[in-house]
C-alpha beads as a LAMMPS data file, in Angstrom:
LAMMPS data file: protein, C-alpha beads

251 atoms
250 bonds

1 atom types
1 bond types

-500.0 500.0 xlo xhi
-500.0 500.0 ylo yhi
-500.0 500.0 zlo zhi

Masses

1 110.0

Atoms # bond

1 1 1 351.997 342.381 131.888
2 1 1 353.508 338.867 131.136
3 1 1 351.131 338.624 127.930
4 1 1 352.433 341.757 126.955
5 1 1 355.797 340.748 127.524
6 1 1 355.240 337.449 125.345
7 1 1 353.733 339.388 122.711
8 1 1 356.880 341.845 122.222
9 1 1 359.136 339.003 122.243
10 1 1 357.130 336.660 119.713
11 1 1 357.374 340.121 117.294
12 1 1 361.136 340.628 117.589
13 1 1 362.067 338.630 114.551
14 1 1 359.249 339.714 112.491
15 1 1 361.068 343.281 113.349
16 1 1 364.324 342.146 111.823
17 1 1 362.265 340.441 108.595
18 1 1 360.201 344.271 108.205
19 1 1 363.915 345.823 108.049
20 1 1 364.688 343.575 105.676
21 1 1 361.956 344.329 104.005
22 1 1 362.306 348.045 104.187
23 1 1 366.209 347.879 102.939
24 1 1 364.496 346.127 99.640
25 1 1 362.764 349.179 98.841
26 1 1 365.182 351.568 99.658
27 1 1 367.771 349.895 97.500
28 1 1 364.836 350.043 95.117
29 1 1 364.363 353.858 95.192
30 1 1 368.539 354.223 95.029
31 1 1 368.327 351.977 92.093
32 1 1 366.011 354.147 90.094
33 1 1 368.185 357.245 90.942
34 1 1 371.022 355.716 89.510
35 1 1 372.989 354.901 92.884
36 1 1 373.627 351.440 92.372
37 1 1 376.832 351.341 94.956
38 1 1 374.441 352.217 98.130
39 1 1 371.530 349.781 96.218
40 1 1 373.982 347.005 96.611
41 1 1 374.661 347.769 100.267
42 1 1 370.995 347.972 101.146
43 1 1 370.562 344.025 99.882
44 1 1 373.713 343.093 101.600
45 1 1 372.451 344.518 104.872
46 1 1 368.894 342.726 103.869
47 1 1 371.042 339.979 103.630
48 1 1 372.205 339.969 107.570
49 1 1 368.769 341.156 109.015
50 1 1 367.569 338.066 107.134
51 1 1 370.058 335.586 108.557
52 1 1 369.416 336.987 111.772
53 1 1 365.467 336.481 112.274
54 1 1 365.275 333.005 111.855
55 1 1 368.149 332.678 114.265
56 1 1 366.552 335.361 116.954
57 1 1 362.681 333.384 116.557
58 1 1 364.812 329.863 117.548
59 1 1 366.564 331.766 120.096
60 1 1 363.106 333.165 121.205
61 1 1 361.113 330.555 120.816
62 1 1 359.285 332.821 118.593
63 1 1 358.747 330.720 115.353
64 1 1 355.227 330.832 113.473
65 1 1 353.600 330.433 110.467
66 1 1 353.113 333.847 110.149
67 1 1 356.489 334.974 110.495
68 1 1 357.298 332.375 107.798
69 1 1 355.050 333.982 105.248
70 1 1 355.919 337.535 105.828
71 1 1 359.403 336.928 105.941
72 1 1 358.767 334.961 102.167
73 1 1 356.630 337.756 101.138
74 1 1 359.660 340.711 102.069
75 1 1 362.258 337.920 100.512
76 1 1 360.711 338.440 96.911
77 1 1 361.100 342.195 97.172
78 1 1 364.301 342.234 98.529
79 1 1 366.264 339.885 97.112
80 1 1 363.849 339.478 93.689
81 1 1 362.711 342.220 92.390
82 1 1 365.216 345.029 93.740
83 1 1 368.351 342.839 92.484
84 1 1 366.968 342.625 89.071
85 1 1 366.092 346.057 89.438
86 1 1 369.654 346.954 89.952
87 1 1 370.782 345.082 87.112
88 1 1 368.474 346.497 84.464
89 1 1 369.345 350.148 85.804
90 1 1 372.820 349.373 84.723
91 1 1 373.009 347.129 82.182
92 1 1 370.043 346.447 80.582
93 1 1 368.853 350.076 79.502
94 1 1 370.702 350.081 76.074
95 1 1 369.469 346.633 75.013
96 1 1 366.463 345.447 72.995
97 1 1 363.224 346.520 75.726
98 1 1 361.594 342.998 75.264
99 1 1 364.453 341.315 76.172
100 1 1 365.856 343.254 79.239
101 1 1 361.768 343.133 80.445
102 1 1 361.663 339.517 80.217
103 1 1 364.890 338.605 81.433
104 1 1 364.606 341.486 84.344
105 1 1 360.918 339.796 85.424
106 1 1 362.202 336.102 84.785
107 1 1 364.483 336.784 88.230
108 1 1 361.631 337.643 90.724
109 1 1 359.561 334.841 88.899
110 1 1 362.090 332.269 89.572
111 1 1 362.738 333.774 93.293
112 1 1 358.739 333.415 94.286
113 1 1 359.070 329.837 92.866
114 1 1 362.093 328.981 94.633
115 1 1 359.822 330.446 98.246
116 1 1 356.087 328.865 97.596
117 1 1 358.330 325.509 96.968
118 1 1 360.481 325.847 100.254
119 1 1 357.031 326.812 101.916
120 1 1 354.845 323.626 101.038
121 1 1 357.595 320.852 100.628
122 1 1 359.260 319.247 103.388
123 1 1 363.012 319.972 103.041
124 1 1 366.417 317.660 103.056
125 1 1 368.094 318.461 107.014
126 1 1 370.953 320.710 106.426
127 1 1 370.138 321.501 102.906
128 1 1 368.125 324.073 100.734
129 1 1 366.794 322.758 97.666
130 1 1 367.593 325.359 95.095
131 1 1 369.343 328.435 95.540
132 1 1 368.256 330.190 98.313
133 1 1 366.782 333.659 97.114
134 1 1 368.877 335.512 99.634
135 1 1 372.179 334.263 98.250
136 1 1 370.823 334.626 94.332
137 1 1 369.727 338.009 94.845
138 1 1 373.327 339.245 96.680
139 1 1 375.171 338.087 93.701
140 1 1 372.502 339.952 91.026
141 1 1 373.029 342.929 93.128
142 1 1 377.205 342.584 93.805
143 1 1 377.592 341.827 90.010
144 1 1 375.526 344.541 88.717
145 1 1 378.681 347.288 90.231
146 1 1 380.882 345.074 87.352
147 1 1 378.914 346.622 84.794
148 1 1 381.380 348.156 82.985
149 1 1 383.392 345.112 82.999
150 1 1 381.020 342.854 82.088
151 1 1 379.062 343.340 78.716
152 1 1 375.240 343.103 78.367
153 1 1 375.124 339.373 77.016
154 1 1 377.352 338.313 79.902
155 1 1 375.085 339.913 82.881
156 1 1 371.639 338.173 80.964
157 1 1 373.449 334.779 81.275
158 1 1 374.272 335.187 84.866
159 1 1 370.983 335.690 85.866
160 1 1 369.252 333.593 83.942
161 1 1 371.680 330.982 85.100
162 1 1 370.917 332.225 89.134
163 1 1 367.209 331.953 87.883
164 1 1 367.399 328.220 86.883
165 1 1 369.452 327.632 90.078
166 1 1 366.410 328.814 92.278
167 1 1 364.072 326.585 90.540
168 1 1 366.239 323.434 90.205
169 1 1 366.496 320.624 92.591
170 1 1 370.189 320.796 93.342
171 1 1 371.476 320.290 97.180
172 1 1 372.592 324.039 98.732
173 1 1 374.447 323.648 102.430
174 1 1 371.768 325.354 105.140
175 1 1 373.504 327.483 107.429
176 1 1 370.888 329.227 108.870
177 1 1 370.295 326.431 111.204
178 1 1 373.168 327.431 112.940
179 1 1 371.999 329.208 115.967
180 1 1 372.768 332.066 118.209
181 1 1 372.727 332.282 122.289
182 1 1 369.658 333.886 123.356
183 1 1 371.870 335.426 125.687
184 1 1 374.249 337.087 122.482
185 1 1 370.400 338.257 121.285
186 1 1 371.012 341.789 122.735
187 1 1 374.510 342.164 120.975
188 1 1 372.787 341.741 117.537
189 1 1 371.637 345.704 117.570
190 1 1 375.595 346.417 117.439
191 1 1 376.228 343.841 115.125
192 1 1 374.061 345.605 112.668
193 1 1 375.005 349.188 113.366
194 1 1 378.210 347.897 112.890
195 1 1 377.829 346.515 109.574
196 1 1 375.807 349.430 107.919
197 1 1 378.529 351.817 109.439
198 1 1 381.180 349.194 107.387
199 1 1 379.037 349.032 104.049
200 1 1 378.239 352.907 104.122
201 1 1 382.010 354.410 104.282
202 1 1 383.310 351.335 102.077
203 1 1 380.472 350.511 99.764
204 1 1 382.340 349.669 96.653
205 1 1 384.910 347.583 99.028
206 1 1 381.953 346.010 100.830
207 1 1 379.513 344.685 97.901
208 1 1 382.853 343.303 96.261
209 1 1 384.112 341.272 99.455
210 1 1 381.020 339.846 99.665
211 1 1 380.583 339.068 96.106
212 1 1 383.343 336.271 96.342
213 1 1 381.320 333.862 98.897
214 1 1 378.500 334.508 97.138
215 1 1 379.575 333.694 93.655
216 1 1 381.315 330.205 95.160
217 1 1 378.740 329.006 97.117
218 1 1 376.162 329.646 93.861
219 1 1 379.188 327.720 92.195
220 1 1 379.404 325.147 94.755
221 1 1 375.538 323.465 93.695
222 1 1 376.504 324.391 90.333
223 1 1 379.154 321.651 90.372
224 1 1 376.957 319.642 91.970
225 1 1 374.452 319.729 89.274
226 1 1 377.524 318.824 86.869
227 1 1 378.581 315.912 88.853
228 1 1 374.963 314.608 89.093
229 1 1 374.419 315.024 85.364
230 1 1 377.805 313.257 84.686
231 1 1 376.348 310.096 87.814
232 1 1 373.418 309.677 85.892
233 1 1 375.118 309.919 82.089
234 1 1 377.578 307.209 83.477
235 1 1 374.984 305.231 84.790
236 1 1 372.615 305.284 81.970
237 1 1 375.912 303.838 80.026
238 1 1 376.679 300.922 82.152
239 1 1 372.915 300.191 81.887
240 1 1 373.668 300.053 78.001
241 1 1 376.754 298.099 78.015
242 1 1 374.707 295.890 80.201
243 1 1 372.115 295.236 77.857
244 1 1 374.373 294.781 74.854
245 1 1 376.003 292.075 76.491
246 1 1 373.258 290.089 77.829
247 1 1 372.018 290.411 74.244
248 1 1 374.920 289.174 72.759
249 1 1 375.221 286.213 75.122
250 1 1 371.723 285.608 74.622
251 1 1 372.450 284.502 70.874

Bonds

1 1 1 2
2 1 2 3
3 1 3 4
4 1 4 5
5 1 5 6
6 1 6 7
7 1 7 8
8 1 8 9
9 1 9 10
10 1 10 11
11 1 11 12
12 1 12 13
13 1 13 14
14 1 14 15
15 1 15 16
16 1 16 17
17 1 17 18
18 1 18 19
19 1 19 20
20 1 20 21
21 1 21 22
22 1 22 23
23 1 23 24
24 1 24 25
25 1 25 26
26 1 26 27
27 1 27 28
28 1 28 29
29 1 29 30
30 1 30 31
31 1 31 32
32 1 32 33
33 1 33 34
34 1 34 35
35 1 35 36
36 1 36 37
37 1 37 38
38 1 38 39
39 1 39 40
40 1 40 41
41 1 41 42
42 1 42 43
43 1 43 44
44 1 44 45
45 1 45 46
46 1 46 47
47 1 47 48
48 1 48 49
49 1 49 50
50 1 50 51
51 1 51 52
52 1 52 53
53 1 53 54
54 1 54 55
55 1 55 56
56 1 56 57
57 1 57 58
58 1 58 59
59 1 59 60
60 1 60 61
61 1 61 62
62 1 62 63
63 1 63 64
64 1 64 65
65 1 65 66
66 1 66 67
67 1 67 68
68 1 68 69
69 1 69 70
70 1 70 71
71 1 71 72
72 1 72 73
73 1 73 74
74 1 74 75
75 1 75 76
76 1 76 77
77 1 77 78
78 1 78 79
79 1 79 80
80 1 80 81
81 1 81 82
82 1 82 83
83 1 83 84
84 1 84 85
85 1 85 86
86 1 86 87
87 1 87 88
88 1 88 89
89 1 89 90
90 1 90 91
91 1 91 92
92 1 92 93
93 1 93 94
94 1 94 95
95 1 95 96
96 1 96 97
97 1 97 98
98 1 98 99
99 1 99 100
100 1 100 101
101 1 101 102
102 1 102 103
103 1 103 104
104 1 104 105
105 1 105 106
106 1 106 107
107 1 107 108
108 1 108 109
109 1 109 110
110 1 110 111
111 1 111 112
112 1 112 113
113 1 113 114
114 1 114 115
115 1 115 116
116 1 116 117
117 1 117 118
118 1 118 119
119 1 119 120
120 1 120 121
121 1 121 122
122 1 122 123
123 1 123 124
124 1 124 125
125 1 125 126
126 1 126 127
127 1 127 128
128 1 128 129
129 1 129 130
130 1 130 131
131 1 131 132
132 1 132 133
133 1 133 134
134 1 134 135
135 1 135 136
136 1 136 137
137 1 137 138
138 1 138 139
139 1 139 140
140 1 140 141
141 1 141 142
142 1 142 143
143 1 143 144
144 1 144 145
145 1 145 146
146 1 146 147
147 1 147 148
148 1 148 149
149 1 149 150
150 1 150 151
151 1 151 152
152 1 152 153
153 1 153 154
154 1 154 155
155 1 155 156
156 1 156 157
157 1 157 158
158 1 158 159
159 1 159 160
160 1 160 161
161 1 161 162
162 1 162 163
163 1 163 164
164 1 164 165
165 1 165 166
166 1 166 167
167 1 167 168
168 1 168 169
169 1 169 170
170 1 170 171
171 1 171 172
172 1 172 173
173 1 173 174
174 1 174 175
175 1 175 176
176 1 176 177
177 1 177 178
178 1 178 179
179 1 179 180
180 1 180 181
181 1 181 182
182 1 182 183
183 1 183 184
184 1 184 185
185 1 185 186
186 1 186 187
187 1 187 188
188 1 188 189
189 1 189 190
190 1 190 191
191 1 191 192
192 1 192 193
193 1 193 194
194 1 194 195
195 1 195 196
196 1 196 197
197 1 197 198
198 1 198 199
199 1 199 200
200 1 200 201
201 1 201 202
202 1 202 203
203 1 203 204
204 1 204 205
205 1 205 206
206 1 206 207
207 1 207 208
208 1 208 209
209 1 209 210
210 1 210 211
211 1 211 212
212 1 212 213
213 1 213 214
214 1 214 215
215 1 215 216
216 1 216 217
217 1 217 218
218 1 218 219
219 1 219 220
220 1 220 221
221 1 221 222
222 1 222 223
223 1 223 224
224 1 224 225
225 1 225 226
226 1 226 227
227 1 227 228
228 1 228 229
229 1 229 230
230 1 230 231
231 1 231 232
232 1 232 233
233 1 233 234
234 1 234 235
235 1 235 236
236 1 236 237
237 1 237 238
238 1 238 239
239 1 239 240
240 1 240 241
241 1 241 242
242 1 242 243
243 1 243 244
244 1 244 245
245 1 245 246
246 1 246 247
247 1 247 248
248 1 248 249
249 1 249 250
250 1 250 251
């Protein structure tokens, strides 16, 4: 009975990761039927189930490898290929077909990258190298609702830009460290509930709250990348000047 007991708990988490998993694919199906408001929602909710089972194996002592790879495996649907889904349902349909393809595949690409490098290289503590999938996809899928504000070339540049993001090597804050009580564990069921019942009566409202955090914390490595470019221009001059004047005292 204890076994049994072990085995249910060590298969919480990977519960939470499945539902995140399943949300992917239903915001996939809502994407293709042209509800793109309730498409949103179901990444945003993928979102929380996906902050939570990290947090719940810790709390569990539940970690394994094999949680790991499943939960990288439902990341790329649910925050890869559904967000870019999303966005070519509403913005890339009138476009050349080449390009929306290739930019709409480039996202996912990028994603899987960003995962099989978090997977086999050891990480900086308290720091994601890249943009975390999670966060890249919630701003795809928030944007996408801004179609009609936002033209065609504008939405391509944004996620091509969240697509180099994944892939480069700038410093992203890691919050998912942060734990939970394993005593709050049984609260996170109403958490949840609570959430979906939020998104699913304010769904516009909802997917546009959350696009703000999402948009500056993408921003935030974003300036980082700037400020390191700028470091190494700066230093790559002084190492000039350097050398010019050594020269020039050298004669």
């Amino acid at each position: 009975m204890n076994e049994v007991n072990i085995k249910m708990t060590k298969s919480i988490p990977n519960m939470f990761t499945l539902g995140n998993l399943f949300l992917g694919m239903i915001g996939i199906i809502l994407a293709t039927e042209g509800r793109t408001s309730m498409a949103a929602i179901m990444i945003i909710i993928a979102m929380l189930l996906d902050g939570l089972d990290g947090r719940v194996a810790r709390a569990l002592n539940a970690q394994s490898e094999f949680g790991k790879e499943l939960d990288s495996l439902s990341d790329v649907i649910s925050f890869g290929v559904a967000p870019a889904l999303i966005m070519y349902t509403v913005a890339f349909t009138d476009i050349n077909t080449a390009l929306a393809w290739t930019v709409t595949a480039i996202f996912p690409m990028c994603g899987a990258l960003r995962l099989a490098r978090f997977n086999v290289r050891p990480g900086i503590p308290g720091y994601f190298i890249g943009l975390p999938i999670p966060a890249a996809g919630g701003v795809l899928a928030t944007l996408a609702l801004f179609h009609e504000e936002i033209t065609a070339p504008y939405m391509i540049f944004a996620v091509l830009l969240l697509s180099y993001l994944m892939v480069s090597s700038v410093k992203y804050p890691n919050f998912k460290k942060i734990g939970i009580p394993k005593t709050a564990i049984k609260f996170t069921p109403l958490v949840i509930i609570g959430a979906v019942m939020v998104a699913v009566f304010f769904p516009e409202q909802t997917s546009m709250l959350i696009f703000v955090p999402l948009v500056l914390y993408a921003g935030y490595g974003l300036k980082q990348n700037f400020r390191r470019l700028n470091r190494k221009n700066r230093r790559k001059k002084d190492d000039r000047n350097s050398d010019e004047a050594y020269q020039s005292s050298d004669r």
